[in-house]
N, CA and C atoms of all chains as a GROMACS GRO file, in nm:
protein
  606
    1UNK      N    1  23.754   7.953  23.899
    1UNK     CA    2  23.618   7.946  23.844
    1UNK      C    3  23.535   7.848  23.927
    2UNK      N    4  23.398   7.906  23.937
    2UNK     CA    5  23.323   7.798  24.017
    2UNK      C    6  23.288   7.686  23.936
    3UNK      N    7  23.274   7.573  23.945
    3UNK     CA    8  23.260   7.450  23.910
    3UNK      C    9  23.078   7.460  23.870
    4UNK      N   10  23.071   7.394  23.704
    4UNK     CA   11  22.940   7.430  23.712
    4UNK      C   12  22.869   7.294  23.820
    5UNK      N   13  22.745   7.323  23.794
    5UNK     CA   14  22.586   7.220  23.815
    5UNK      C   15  22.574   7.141  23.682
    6UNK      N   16  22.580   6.986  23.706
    6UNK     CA   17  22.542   6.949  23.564
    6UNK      C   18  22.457   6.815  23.610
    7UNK      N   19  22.359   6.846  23.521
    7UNK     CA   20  22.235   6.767  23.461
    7UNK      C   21  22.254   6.655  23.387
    8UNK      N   22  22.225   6.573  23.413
    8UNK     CA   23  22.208   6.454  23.325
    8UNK      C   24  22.044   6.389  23.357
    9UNK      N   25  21.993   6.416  23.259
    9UNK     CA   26  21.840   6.411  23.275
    9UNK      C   27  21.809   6.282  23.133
   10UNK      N   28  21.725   6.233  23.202
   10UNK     CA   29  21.746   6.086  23.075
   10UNK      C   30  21.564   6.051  23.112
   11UNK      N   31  21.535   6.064  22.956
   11UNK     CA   32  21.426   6.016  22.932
   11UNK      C   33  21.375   5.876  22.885
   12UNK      N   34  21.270   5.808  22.943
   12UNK     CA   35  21.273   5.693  22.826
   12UNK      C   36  21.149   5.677  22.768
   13UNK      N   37  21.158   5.667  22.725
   13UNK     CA   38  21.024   5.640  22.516
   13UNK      C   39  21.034   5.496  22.511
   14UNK      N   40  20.928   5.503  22.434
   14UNK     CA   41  20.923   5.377  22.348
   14UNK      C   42  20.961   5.381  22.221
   15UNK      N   43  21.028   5.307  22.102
   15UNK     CA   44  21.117   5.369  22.020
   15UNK      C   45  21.043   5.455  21.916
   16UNK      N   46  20.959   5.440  21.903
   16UNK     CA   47  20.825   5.510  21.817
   16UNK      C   48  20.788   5.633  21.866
   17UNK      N   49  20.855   5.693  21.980
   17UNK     CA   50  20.824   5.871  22.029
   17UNK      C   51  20.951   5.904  22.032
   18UNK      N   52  21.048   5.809  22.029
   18UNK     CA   53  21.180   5.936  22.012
   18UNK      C   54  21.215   6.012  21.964
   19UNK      N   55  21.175   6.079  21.842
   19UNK     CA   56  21.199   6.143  21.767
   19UNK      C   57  21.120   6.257  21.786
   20UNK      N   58  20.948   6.251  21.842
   20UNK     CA   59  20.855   6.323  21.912
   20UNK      C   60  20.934   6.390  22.018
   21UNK      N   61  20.955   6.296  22.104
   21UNK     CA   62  21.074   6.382  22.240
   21UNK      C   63  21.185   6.465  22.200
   22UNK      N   64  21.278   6.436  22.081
   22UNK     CA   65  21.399   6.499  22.072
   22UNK      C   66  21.317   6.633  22.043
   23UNK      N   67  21.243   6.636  21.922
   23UNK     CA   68  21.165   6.783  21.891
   23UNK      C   69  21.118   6.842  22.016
   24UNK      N   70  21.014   6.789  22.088
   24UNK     CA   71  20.964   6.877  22.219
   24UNK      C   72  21.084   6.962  22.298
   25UNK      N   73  21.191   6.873  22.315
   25UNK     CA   74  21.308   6.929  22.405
   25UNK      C   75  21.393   7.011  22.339
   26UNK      N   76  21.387   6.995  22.199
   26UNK     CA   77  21.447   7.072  22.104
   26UNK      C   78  21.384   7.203  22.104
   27UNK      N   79  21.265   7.202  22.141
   27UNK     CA   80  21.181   7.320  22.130
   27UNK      C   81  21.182   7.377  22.259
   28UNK      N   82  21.137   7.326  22.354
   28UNK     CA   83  21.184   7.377  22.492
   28UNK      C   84  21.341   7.452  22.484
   29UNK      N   85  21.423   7.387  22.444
   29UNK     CA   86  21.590   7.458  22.488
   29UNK      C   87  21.582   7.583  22.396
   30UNK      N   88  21.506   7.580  22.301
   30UNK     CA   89  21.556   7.678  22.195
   30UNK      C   90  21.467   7.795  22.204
   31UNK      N   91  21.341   7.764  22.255
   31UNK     CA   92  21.231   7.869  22.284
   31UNK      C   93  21.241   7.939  22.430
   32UNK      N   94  21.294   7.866  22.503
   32UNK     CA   95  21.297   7.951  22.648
   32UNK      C   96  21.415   7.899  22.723
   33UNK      N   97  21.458   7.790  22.762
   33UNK     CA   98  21.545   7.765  22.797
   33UNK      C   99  21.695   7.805  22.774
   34UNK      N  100  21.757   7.830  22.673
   34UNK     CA  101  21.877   7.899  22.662
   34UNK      C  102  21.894   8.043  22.713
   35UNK      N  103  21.797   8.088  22.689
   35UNK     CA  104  21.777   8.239  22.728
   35UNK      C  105  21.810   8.253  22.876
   36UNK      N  106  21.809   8.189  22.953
   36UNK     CA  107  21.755   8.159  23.153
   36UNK      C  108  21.906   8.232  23.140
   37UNK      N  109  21.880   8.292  23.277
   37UNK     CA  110  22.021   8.311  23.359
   37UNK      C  111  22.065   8.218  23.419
   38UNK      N  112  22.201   8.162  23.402
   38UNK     CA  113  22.236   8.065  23.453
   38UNK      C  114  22.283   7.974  23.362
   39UNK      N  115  22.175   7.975  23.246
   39UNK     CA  116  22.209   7.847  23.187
   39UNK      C  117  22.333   7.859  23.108
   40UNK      N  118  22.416   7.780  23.085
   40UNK     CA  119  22.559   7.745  22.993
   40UNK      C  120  22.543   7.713  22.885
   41UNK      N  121  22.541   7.591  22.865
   41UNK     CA  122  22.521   7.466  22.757
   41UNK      C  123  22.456   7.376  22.822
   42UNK      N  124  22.407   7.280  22.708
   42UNK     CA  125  22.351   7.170  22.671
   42UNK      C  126  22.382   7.094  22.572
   43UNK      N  127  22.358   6.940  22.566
   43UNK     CA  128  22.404   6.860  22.450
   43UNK      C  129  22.268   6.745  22.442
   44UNK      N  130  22.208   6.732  22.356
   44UNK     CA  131  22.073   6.660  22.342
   44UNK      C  132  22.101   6.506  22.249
   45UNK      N  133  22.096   6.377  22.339
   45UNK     CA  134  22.153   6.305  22.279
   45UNK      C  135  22.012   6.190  22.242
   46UNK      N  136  22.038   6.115  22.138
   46UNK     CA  137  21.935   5.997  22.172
   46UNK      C  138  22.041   5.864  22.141
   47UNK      N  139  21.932   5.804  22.184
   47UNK     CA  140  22.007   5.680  22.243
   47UNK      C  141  22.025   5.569  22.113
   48UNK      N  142  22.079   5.490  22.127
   48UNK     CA  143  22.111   5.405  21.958
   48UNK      C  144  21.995   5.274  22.001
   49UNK      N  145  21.960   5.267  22.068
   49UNK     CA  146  21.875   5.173  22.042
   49UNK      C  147  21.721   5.178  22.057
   50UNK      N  148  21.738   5.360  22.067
   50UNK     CA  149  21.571   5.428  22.074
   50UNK      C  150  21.502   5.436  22.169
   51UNK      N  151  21.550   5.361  22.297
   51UNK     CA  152  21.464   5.402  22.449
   51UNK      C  153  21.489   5.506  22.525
   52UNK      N  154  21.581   5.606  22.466
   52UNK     CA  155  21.629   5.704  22.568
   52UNK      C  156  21.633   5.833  22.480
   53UNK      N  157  21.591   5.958  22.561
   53UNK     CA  158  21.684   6.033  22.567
   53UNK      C  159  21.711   6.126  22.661
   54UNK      N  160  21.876   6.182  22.644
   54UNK     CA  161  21.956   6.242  22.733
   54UNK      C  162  21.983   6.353  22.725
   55UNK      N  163  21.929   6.508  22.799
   55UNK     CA  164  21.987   6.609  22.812
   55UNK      C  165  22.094   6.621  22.902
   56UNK      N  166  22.200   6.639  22.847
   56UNK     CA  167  22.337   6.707  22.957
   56UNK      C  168  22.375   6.801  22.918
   57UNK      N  169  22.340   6.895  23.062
   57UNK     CA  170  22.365   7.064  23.056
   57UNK      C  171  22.463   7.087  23.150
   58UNK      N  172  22.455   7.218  23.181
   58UNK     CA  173  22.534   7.278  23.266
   58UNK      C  174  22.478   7.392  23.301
   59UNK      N  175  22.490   7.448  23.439
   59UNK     CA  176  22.434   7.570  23.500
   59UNK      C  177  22.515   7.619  23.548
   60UNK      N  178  22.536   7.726  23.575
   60UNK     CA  179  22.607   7.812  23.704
   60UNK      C  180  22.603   7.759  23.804
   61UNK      N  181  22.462   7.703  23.888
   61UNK     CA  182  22.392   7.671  23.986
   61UNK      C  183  22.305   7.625  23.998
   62UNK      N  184  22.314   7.571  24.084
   62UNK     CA  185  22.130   7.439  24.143
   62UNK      C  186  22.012   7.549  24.165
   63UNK      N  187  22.066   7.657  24.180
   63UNK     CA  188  21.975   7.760  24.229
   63UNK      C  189  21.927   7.824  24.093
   64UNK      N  190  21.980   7.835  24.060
   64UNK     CA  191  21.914   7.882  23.940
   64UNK      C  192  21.866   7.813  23.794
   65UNK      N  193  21.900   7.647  23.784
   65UNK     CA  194  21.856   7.582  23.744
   65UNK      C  195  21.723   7.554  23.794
   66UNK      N  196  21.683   7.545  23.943
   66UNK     CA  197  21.572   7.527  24.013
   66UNK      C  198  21.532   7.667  23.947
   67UNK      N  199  21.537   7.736  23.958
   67UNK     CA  200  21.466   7.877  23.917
   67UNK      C  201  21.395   7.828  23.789
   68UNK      N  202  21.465   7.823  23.697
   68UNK     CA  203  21.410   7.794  23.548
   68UNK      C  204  21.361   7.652  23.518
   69UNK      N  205  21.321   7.545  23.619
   69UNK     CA  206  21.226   7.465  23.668
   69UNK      C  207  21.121   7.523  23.677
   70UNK      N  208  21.098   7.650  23.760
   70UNK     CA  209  20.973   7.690  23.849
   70UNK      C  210  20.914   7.738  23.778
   71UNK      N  211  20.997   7.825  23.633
   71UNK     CA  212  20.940   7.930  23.507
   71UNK      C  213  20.816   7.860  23.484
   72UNK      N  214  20.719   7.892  23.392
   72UNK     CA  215  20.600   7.903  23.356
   72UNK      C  216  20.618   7.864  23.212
   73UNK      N  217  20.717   7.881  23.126
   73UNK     CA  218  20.720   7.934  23.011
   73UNK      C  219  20.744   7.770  22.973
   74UNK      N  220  20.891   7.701  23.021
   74UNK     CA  221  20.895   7.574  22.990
   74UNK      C  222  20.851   7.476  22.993
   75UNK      N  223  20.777   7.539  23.117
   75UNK     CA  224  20.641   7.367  23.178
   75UNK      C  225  20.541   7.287  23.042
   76UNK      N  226  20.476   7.399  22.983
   76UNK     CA  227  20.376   7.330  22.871
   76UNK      C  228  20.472   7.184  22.809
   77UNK      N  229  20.603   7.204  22.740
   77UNK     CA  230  20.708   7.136  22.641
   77UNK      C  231  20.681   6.990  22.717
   78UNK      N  232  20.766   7.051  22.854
   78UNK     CA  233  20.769   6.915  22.955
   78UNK      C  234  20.685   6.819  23.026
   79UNK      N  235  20.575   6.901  22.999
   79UNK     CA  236  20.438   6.836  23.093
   79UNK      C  237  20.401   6.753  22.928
   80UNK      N  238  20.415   6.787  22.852
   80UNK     CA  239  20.342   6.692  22.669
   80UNK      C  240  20.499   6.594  22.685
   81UNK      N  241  20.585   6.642  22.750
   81UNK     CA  242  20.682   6.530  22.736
   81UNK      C  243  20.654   6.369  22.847
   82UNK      N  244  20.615   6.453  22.939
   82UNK     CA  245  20.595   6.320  23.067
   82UNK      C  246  20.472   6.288  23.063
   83UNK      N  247  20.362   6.286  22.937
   83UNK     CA  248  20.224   6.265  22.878
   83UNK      C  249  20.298   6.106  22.850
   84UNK      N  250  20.420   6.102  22.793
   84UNK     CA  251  20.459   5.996  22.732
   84UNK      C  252  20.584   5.930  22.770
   85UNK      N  253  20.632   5.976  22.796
   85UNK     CA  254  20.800   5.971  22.829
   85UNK      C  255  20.802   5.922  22.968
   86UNK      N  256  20.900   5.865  23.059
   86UNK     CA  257  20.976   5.872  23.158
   86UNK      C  258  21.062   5.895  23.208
   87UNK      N  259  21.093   6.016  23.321
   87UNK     CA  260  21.171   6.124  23.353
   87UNK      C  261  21.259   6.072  23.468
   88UNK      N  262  21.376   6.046  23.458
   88UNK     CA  263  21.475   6.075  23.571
   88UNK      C  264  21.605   6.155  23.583
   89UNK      N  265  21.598   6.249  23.662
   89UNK     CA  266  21.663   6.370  23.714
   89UNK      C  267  21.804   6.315  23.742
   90UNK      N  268  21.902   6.324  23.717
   90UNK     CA  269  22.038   6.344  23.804
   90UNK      C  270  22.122   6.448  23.804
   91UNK      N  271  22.142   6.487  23.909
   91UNK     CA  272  22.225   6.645  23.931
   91UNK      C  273  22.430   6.603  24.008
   92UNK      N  274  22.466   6.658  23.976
   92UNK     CA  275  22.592   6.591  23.958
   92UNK      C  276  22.684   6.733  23.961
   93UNK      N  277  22.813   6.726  24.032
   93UNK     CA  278  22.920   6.758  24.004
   93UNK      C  279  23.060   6.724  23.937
   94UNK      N  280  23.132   6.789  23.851
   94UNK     CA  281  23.219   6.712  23.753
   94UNK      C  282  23.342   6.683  23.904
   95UNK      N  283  23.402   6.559  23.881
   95UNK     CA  284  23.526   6.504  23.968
   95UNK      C  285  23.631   6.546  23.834
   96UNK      N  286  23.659   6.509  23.764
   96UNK     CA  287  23.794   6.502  23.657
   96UNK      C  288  23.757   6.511  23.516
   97UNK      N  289  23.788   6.582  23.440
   97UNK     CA  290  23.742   6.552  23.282
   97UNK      C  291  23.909   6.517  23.201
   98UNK      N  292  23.924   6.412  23.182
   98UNK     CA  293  24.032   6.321  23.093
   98UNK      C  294  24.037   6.334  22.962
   99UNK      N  295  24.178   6.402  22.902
   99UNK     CA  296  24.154   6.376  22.755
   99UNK      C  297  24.268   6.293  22.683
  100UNK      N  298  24.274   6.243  22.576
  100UNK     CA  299  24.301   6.167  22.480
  100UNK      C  300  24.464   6.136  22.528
  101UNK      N  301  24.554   6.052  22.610
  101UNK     CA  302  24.683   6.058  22.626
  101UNK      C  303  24.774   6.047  22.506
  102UNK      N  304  23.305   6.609  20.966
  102UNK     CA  305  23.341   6.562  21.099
  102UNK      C  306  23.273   6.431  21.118
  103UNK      N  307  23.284   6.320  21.155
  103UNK     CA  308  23.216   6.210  21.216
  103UNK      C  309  23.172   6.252  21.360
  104UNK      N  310  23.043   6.174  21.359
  104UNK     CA  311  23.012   6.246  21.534
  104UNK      C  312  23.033   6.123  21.587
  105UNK      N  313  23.099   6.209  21.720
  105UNK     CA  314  23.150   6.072  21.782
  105UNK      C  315  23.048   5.980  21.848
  106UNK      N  316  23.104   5.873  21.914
  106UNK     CA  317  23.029   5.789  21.966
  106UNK      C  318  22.996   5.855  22.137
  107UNK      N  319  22.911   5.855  22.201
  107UNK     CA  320  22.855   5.898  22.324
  107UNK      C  321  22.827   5.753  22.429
  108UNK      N  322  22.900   5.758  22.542
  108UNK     CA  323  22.860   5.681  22.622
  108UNK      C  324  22.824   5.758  22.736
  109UNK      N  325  22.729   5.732  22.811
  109UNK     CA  326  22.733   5.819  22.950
  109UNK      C  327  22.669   5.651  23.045
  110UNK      N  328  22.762   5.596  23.104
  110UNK     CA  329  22.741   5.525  23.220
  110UNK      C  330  22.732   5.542  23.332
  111UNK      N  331  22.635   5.474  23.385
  111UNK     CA  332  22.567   5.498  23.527
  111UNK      C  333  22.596   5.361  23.600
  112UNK      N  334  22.689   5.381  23.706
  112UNK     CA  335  22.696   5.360  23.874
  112UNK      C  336  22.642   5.387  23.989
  113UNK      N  337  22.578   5.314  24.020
  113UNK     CA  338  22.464   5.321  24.137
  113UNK      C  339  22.510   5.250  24.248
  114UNK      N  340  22.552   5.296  24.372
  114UNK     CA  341  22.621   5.257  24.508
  114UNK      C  342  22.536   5.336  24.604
  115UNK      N  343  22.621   5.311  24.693
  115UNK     CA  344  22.521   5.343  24.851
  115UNK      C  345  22.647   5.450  24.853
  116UNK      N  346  22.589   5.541  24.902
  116UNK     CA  347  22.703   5.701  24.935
  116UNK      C  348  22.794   5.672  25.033
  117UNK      N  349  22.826   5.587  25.059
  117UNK     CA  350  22.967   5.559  25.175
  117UNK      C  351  23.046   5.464  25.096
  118UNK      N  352  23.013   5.424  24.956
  118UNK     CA  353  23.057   5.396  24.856
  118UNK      C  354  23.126   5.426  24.735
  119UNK      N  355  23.053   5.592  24.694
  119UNK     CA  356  23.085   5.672  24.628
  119UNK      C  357  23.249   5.711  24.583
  120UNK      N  358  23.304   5.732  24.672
  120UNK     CA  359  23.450   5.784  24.662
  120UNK      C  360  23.556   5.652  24.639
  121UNK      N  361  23.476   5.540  24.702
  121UNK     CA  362  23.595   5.431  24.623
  121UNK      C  363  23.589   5.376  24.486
  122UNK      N  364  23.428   5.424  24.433
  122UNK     CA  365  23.360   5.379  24.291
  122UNK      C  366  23.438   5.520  24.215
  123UNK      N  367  23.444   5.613  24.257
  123UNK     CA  368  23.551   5.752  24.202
  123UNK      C  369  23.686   5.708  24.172
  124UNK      N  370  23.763   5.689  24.290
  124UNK     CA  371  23.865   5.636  24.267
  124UNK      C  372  23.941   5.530  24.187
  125UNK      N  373  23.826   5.418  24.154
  125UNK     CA  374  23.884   5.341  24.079
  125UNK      C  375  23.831   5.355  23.961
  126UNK      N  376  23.720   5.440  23.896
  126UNK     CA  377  23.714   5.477  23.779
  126UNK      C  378  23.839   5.593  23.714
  127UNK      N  379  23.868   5.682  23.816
  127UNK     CA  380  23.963   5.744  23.770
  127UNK      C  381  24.089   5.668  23.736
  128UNK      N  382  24.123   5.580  23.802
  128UNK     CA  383  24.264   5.466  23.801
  128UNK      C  384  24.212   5.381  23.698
  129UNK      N  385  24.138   5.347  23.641
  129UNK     CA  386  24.115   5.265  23.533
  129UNK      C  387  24.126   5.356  23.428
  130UNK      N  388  24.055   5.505  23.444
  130UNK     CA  389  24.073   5.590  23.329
  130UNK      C  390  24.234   5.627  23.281
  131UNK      N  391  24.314   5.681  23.399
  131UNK     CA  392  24.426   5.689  23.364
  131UNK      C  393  24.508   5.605  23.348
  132UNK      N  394  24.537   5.511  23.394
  132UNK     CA  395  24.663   5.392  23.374
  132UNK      C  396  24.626   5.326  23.245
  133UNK      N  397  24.466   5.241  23.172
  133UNK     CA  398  24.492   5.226  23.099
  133UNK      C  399  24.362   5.272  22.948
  134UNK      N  400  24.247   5.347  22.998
  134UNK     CA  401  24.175   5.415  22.894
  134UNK      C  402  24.194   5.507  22.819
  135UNK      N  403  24.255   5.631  22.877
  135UNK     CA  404  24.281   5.760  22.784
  135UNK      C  405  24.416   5.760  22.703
  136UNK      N  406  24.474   5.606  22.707
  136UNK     CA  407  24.568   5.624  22.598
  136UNK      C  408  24.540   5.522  22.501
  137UNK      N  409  24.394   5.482  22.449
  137UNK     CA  410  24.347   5.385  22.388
  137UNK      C  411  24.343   5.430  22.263
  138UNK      N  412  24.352   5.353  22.148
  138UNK     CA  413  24.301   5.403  22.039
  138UNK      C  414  24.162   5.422  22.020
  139UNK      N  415  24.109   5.547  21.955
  139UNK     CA  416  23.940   5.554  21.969
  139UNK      C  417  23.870   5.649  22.099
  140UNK      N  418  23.956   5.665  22.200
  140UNK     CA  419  23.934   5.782  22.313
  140UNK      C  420  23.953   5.885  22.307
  141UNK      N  421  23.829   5.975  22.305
  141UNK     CA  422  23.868   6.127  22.254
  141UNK      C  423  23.864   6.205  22.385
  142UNK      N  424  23.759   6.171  22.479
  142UNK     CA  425  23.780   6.219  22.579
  142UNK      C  426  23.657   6.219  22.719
  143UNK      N  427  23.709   6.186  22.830
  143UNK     CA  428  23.531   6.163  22.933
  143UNK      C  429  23.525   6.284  23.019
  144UNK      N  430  23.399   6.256  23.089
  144UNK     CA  431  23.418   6.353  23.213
  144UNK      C  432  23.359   6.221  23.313
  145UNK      N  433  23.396   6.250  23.459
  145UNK     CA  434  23.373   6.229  23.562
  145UNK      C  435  23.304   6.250  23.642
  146UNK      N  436  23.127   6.229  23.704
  146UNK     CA  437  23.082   6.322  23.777
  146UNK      C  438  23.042   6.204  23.894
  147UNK      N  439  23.008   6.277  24.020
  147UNK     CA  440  22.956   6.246  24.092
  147UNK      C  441  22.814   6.322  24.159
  148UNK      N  442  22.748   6.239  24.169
  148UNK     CA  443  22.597   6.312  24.206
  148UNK      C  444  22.620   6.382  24.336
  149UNK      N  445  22.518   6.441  24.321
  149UNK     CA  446  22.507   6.613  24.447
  149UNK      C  447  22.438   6.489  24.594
  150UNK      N  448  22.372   6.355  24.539
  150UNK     CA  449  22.310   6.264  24.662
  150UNK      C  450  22.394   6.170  24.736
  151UNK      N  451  22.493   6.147  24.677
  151UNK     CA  452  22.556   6.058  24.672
  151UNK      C  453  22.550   5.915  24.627
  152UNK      N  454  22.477   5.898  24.554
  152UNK     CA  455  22.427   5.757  24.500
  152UNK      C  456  22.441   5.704  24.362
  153UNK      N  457  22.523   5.798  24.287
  153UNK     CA  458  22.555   5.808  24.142
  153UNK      C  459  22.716   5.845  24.152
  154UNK      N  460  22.783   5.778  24.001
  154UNK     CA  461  22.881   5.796  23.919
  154UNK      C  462  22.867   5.801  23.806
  155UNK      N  463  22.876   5.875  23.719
  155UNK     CA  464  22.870   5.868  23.639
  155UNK      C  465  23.006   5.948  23.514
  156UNK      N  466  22.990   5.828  23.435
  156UNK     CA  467  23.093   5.873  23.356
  156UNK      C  468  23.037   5.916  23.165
  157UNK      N  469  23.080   6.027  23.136
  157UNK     CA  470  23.058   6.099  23.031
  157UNK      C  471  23.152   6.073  22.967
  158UNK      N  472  23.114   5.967  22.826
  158UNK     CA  473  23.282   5.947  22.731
  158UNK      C  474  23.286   5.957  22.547
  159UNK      N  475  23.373   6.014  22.556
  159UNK     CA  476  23.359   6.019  22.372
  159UNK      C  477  23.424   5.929  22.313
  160UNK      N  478  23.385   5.887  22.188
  160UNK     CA  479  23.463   5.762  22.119
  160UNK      C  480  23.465   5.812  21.985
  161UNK      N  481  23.551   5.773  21.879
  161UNK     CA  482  23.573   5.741  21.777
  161UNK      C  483  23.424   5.728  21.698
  162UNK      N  484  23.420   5.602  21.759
  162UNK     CA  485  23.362   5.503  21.695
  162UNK      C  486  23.325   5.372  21.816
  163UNK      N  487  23.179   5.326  21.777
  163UNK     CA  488  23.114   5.212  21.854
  163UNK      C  489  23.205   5.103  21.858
  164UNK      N  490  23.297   5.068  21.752
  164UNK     CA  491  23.363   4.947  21.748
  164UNK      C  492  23.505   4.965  21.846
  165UNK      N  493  23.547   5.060  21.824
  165UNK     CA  494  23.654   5.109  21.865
  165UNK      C  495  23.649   5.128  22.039
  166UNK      N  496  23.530   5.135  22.116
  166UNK     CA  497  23.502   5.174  22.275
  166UNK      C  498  23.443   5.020  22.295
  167UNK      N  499  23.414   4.952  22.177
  167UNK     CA  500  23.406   4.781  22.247
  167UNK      C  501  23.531   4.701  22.223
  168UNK      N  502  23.595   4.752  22.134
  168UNK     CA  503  23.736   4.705  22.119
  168UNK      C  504  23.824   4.717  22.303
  169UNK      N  505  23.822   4.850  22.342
  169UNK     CA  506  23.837   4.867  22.500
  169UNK      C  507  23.775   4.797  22.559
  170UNK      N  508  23.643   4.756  22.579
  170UNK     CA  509  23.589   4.700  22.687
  170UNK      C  510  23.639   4.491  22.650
  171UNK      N  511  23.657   4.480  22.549
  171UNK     CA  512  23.756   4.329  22.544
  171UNK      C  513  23.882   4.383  22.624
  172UNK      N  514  23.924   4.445  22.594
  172UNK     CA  515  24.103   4.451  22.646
  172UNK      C  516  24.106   4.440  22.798
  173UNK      N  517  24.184   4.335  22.803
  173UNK     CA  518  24.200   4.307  22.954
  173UNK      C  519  24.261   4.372  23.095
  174UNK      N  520  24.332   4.476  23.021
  174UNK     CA  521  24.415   4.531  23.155
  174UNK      C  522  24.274   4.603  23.223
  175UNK      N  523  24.162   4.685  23.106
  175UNK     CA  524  24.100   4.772  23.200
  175UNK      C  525  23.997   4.673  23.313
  176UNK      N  526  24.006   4.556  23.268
  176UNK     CA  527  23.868   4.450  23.356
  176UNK      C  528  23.894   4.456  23.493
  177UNK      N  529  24.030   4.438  23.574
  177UNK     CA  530  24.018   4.429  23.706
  177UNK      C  531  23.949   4.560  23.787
  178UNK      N  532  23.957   4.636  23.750
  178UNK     CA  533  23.912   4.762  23.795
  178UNK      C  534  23.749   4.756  23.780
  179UNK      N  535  23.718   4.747  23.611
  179UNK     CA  536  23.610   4.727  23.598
  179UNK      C  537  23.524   4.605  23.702
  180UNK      N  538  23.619   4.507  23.726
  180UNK     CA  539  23.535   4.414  23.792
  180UNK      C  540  23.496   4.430  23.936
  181UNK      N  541  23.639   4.504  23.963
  181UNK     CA  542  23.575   4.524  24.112
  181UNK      C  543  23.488   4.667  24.186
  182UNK      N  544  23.451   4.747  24.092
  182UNK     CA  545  23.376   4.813  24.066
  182UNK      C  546  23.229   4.751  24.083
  183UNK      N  547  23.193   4.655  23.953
  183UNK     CA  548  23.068   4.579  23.972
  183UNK      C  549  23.069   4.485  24.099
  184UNK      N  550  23.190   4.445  24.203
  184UNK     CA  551  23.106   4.397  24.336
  184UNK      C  552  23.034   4.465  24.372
  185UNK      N  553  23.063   4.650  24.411
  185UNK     CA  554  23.007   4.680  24.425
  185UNK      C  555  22.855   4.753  24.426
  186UNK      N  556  22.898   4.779  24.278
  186UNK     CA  557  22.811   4.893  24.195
  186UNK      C  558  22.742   4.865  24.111
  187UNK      N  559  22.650   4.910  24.103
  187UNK     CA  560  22.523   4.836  24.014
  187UNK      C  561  22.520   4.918  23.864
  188UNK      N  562  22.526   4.911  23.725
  188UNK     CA  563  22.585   4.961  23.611
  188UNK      C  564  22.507   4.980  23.510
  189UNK      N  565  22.512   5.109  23.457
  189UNK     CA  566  22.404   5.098  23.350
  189UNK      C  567  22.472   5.216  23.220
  190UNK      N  568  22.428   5.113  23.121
  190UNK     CA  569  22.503   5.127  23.010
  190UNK      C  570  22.426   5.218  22.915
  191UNK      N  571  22.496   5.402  22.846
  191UNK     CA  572  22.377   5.447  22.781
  191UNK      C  573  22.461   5.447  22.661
  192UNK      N  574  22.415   5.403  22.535
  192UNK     CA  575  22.486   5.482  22.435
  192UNK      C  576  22.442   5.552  22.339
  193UNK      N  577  22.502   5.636  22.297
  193UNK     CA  578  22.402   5.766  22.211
  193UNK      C  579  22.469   5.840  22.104
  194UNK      N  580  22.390   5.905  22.030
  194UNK     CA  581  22.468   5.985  21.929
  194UNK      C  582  22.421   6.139  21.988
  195UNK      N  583  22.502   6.261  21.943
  195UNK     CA  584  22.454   6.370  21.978
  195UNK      C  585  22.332   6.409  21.917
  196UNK      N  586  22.238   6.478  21.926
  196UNK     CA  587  22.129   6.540  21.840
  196UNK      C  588  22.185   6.668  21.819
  197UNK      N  589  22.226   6.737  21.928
  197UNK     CA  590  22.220   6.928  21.890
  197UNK      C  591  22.265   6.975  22.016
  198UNK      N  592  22.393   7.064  21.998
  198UNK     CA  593  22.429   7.132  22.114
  198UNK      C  594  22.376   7.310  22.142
  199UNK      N  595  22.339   7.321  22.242
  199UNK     CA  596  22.335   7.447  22.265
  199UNK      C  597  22.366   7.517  22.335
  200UNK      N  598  22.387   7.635  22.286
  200UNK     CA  599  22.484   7.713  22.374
  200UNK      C  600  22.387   7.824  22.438
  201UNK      N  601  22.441   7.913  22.530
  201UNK     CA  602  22.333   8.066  22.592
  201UNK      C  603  22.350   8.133  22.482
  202UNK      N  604  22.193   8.191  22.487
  202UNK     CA  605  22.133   8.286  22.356
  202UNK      C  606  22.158   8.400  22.416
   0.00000   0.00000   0.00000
C-alpha cells in the first residue's frame, strides 16, 4: 500500500473564536471536503488551553490534496477562517506508528 | 468511551538533523514509552521539508502522559533531542472524526 500524505494543519485563535473555528472547519470537511478524491480521513482537534486548532488528515497524495486546495467550493469556509485565525501548514510522511506494548 | 488525551508534538531542526531527531524518538518510544501505563498509541511523522518531527500520541488520560514525562528513564533521550531541537508542545481533545463520504 502506498503510504498516505498527512496534514497536520494547526490553527491559532484567541480563546474566544475557538469554538467559531471548530464550526467553520466542521463545515468545510462536511460540506465539500470529504467528498474530494483523495481524501481519507480526518480528526479535528482543539486544543485544552483554547489557542489552537488542529486538523490531521490523510490523503492519497500531495497531488490531490493540492487539487482540493485549488477547489472553489472550500475557499469561502477558509478565507472567514484566516479573517481571524492563524494558519500553519505541515505536510508530513508517517516514519512508524507504535502501539500499546 | 473516555476520549483520550491527544498530544501532537512538534520538533523543529535543520534537515541534516532530521533522521537523528527520528531515531531517537523512535528509541525513546520503544525501549521505554509504549509499555507505559496510560499509552494507547503514537504515530511518527516526518515532514515532506525536512524541518519537522512530529509525533502524534494517545493517552489515557492528561495525568497519566505527565506521569511519563516525570519518569526518568525516558529523559536522556528526551534531553538530547532538545540540544538539538527546538519543541513544541500541543495538547488536545478530539472534536470529530471524519471519514470519505
Amino acid at each position: 500500500m502506498k503510504t498516505p500524505f498527512i496534514l497536520i494543519n494547526i490553527f491559532t485563535v484567541t480563546p474566544d473564536n475557538q469554538q467559531r473555528l471548530v464550526d467553520l472547519l466542521t463545515k468545510a470537511t462536511k460540506e465539500t471536503v470529504k467528498s474530494m478524491d483523495g481524501f481519507i480521513t480526518s480528526t479535528l482537534h482543539r486544543s485544552i488551553d483554547g489557542t489552537k486548532v488542529t486538523m490531521y488528515a490523510q490523503w492519497e497524495s500531495r497531488e490531490k490534496y493540492e487539487d482540493m486546495r485549488r477547489n472553489a467550493t472550500a475557499s469561502p469556509y477558509l478565507e472567514e477562517a484566516l479573517s481571524f485565525a492563524k494558519f500553519e501548514i505541515g505536510a508530513y510522511e508517517i516514519v512508524e506508528i507504535f502501539k500499546k506494548a
